[in-house]
MARPA-840511 format. One record per residue: residue in one letter; z, x negated, y of N, C-alpha, C, O, CB in turn. Coordinates in steps of 0.1 Angstrom, whole numbers, plus 2048, in hexadecimal, padded with zeros to 3 digits. Atoms other than C-alpha are relative to their C-alpha. Glycine has a CB too. Layout:
N
AZXYZXYZXYZXYZXY...
REM end
This chain:
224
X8007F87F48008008008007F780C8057EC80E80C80A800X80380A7F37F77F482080C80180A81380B80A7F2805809X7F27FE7F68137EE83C7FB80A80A7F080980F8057F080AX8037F77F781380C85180A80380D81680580D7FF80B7F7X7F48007F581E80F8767FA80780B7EE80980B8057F2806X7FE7F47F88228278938007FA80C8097F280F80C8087FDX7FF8057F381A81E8B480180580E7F58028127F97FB800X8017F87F682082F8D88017F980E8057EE80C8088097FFX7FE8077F98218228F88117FD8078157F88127F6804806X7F17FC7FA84882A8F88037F57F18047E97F5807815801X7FB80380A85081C8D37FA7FC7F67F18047F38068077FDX80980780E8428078B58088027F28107F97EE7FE7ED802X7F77FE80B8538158967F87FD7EE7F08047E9806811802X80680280D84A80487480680B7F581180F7F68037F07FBX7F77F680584B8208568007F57F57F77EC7F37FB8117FDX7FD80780A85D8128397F28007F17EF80A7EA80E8077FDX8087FB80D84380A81B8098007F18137FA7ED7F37F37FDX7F67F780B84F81C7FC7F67FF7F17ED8077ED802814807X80A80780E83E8097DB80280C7F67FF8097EA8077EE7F8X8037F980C84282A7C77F88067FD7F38077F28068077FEX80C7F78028298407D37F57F87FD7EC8007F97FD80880DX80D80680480D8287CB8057F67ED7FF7F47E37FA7F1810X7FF80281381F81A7A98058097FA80D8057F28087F37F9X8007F080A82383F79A7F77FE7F97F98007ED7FD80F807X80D8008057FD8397948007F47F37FA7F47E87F67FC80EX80381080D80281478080B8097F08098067E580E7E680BX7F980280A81E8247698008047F57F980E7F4808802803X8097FD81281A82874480580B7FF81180F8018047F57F0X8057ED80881184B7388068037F68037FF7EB7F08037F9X7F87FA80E82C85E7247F48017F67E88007F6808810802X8067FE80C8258627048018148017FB81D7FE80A7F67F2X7FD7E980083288B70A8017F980F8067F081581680E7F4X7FC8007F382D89172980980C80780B8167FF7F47FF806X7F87F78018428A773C80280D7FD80B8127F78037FF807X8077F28048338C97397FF7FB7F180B7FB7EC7EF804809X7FF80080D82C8C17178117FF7F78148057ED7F77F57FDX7F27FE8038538BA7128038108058088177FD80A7F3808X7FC7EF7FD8578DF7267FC8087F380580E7ED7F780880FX8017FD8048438EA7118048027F07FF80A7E87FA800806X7FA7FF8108568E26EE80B80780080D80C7F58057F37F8X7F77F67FE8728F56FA80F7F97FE80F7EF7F87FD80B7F6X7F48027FF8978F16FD8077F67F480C7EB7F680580E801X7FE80680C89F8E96D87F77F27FE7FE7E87FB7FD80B7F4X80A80A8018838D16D68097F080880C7E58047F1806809X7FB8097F78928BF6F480E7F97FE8117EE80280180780CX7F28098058B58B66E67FF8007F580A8007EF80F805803X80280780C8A88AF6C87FD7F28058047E98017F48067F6X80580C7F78978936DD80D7F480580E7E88027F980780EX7F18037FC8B988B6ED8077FA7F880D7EF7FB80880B802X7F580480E8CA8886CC7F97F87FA8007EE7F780680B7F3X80A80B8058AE8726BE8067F580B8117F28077EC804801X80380B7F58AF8586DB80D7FC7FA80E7F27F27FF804812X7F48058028D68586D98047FB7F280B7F27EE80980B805X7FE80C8138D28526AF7F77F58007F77EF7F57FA8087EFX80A80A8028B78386B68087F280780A7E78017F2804808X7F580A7FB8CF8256D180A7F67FA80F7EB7FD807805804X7F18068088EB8226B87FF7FC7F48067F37EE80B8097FDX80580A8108D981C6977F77FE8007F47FE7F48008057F2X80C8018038B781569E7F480D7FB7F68197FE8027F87F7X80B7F780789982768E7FB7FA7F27FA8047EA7F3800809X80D80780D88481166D80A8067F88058117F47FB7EB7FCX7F87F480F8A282165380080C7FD8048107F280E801800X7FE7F380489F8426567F08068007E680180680A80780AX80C7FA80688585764A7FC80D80880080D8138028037F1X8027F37F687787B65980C8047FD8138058067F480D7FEX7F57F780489388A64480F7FB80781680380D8007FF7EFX7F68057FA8B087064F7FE80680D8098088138027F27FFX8028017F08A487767380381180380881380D7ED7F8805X7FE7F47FC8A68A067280A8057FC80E80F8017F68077FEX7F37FE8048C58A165D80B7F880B8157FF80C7FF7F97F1X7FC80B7F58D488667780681080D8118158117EC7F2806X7FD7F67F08D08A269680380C7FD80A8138057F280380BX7FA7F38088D58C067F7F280A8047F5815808812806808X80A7FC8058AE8CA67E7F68027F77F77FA7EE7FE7FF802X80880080B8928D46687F67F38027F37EF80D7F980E7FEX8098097FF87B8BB6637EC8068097E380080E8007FC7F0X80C7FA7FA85E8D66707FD80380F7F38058167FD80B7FAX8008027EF8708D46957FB7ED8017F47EA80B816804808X80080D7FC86C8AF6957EC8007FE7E57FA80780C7F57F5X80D7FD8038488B66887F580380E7EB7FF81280080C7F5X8037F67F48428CB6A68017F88097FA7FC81280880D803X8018097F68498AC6BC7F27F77FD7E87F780480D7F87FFX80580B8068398936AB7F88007F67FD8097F08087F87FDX80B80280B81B88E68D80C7F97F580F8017EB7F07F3805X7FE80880582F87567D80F7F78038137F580E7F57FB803X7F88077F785086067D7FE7F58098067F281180A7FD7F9X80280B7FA84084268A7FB8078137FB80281E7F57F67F5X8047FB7ED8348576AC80A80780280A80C80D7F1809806X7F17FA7FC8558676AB8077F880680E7FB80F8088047F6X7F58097F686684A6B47F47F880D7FA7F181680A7F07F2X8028007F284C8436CF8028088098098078147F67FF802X7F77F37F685285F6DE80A7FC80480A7F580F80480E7FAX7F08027FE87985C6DF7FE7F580A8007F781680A7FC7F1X7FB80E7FA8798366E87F68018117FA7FB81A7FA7F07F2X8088017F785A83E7048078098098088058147F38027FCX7F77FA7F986F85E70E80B7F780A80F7F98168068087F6X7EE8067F68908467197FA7F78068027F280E8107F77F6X80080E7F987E8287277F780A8107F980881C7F37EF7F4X8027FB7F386B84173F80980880A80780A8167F78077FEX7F57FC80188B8527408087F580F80B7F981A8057FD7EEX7F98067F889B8317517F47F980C7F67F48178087F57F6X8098067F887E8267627FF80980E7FF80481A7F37FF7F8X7FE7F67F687D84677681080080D8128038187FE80D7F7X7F48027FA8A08407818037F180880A7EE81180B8047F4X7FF80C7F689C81C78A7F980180D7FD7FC8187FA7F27FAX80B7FE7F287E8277A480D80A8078128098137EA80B7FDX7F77F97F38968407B180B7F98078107FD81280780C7FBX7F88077F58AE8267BC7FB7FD80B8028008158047F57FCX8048067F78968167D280080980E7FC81480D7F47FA7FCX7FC7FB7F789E81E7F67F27F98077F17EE80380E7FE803X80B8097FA87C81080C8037FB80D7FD7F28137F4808803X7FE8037F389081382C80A7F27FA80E7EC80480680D80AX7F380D8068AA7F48177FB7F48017F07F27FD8048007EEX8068118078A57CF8187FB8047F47FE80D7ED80E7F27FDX80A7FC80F88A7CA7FC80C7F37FC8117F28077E77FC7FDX7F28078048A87B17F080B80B7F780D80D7EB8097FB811X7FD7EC8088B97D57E97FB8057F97FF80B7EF7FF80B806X80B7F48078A17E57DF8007FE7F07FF8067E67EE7FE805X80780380E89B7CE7C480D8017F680D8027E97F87F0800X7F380280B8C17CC7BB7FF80B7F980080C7ED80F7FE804X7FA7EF8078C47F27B67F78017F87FA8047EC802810809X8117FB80C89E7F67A58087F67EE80A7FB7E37E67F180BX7FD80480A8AC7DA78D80B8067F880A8097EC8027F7803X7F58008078D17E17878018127FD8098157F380C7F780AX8017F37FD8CD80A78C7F68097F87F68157F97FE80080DX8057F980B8B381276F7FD7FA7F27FE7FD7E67F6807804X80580780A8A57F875E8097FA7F68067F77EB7F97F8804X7F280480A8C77EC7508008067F67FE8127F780E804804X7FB7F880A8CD7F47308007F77F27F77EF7F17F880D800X7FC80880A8DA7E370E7F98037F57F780F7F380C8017FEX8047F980E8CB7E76EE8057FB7F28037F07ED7F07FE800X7F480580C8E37E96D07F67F77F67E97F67F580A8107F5X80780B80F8DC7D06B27F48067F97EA8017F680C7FD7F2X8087F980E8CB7E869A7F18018097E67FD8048078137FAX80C7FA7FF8B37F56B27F97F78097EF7FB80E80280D805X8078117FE8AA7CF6BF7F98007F77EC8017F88097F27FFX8008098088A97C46A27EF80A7F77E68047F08127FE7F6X80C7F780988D7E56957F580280E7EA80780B8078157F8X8098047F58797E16B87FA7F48007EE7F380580680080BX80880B8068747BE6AD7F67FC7F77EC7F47F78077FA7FDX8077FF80B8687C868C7F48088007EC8057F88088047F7X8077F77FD8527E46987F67F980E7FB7F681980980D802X80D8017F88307DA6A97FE80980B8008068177F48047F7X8037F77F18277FD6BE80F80080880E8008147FB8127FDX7F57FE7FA84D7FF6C78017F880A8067FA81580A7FF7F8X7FE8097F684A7DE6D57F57FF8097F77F98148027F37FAX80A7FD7F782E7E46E680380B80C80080B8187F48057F6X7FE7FD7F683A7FD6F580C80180880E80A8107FC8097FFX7F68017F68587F27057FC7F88068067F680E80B7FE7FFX80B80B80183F7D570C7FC8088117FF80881C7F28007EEX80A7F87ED8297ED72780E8038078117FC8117F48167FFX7F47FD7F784B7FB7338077F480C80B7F881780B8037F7X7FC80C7FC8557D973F7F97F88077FC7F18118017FA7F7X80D8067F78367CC74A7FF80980B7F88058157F07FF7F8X8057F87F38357EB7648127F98088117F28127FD8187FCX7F38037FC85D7E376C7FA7F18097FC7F181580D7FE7F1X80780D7FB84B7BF7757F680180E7F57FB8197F67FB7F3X80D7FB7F382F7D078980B80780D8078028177F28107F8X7F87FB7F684B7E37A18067F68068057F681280A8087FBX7F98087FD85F7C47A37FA7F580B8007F18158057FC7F5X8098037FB83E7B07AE7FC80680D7F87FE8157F88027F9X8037F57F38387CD7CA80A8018078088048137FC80E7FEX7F87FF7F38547CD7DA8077EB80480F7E780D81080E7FAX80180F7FB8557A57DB7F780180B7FD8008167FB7F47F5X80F7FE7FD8317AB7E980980781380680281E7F58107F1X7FE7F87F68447C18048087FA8068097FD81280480B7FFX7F580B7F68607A580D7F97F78077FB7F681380B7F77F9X80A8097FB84878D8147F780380F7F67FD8197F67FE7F3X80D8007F782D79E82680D80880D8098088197EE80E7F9X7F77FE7F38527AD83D8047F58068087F681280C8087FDX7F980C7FB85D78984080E8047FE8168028087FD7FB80EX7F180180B87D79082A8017F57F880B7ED7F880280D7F5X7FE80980B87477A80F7F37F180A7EC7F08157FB8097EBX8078107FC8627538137F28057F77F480B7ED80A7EF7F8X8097FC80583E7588087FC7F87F07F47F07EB7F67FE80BX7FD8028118467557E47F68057F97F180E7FF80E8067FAX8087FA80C82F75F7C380680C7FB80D80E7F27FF7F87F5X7F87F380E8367817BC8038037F280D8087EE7F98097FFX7FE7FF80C82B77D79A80E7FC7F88178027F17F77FA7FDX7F380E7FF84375F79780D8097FE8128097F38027F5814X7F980080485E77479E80580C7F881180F7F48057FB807X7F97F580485C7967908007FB7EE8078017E67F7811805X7F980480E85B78376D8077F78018017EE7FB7F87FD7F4X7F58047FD87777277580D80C7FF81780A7F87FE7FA80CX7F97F580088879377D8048087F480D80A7ED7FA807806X7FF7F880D87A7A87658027F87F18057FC7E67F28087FFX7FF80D80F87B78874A80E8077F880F80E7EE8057EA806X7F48047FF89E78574C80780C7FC80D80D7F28037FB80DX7FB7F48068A87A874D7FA8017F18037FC7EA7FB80D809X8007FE80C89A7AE72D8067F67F780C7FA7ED7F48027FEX7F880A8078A878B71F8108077FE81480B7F38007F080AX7F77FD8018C879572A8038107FA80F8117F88047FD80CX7FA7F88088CB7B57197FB8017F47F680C7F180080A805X80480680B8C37A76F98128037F881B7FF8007F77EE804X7F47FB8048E67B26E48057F27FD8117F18017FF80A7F3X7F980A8008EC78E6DC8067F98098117F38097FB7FB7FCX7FD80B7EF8E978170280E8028028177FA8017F7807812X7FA7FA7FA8FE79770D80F8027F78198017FD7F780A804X7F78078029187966F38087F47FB8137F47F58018037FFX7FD80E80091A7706F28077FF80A8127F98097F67F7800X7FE7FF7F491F77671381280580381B7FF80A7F4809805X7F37F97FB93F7907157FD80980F80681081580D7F2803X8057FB7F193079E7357F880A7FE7EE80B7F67F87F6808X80A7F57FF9237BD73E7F28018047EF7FB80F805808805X8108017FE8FC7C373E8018018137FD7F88197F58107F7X8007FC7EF9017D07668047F08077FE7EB81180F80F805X7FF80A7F89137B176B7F87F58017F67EF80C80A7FC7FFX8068098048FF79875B7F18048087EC7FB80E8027FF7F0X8097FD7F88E27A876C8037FD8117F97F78177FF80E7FDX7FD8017F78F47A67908017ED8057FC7E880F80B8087FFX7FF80D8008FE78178C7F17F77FE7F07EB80280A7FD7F4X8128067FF8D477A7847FB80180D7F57F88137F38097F6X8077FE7F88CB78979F8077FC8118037FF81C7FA80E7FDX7FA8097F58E67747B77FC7F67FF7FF7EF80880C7FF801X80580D8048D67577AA7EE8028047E97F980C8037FE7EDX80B7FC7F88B37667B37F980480D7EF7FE8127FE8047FCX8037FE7F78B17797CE8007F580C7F67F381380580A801X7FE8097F18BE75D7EB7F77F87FF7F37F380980C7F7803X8108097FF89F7487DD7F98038077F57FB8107F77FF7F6X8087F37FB88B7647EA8017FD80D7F67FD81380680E7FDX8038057F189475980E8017F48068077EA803805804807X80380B7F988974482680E7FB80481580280B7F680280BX7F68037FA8A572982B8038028127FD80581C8017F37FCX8007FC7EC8B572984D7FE7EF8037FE7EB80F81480980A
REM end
């Protein structure tokens, strides 16, 4: 988005640029989109709910259609009604929560905030999040799974990039490589919530995230 500004012969007021409305367009395409979630209906929907929250805590590759509808206390022909298959069942679910958090990290971002801000809350405010052993450990093992927390990540990268893009061209930040540092950002975040990092560590994901990005962001500006 281009810098946009207001000019009168009384007042020059720059409007804040706001990297959502133009990366809505880059961000990866539910698998259910919302209307199509309306339209599975109530039951459908906290079946979904209860999937995610059994996938969190034990993974997915062990259980079968049957473990998985016995699990939420369904038939196997509601889960059917989501999904073809268990293997696009658990895209769904896992594609459901990452758009899930992703939506909630963009809503942190404030445009009128230091992009310094922006980037803390975009980081620490959706994209956070831990992922227990089991369901590491079956994301590792699983190809599309990893793939698609893969695109999720790479767009998390692309936001992080745009609003570098936006310190720079305000003269907030030193004319640094965007690329450079949204995989740095986004790297890291994902390193750090890796179940081992984190408890090797003893530290909470929020913090361990907070303490990266005190170590990053002051790079970001031009010394005095």
């Amino acid at each position: 988005m281009t810098h946009q500004s207001m000019d009168t012969a009384e007042f020059s007021v720059v409007v804040p640029i706001d990297v959502r409305h133009t990366l809505a367009l880059d961000a990866p395409r539910p698998l259910l989109s919302r209307s199509a979630e309306e339209r599975l209906g109530t039951r459908h929907r906290q079946v979904l709910d209860q999937l995610e929250s059994m996938f969190m805590e034990r993974g997915f590759a062990a259980f079968t259609i049957g473990d998985l509808a016995a699990g939420v206390g369904c038939s196997r022909r509601t889960l059917y009604e989501i999904a073809d298959s268990k293997d696009e069942l658990v895209l769904v679910v896992l594609d459901r929560f990452l758009h899930k958090k992703g939506r909630s990290a963009m809503a942190e971002i404030d445009p009128s905030a230091p992009v310094a801000e922006q980037l803390r809350r975009y980081t620490t405010g959706g994209i956070k999040f831990q992922f227990r052993s089991l369901l590491f450990e079956d994301l590792s093992d699983d190809a599309p799974a990893r793939r698609l927390v893969d695109r999720h990540y790479r767009f998390a990268m692309t936001v992080v990039e745009q609003l570098v893009r936006v310190g720079v061209d305000r003269g907030e930040f030193r004319p640094v490589n965007p690329s450079v540092v949204a995989a740095v950002i986004a790297g890291s975040s994902l390193y750090l919530g890796q179940p081992e990092i984190a408890s090797g560590t003893g530290v909470d994901i929020s913090k361990l995230l907070d303490e990266m990005l005190d170590l990053v962001l002051p790079s970001l500006v031009e010394p005095a």
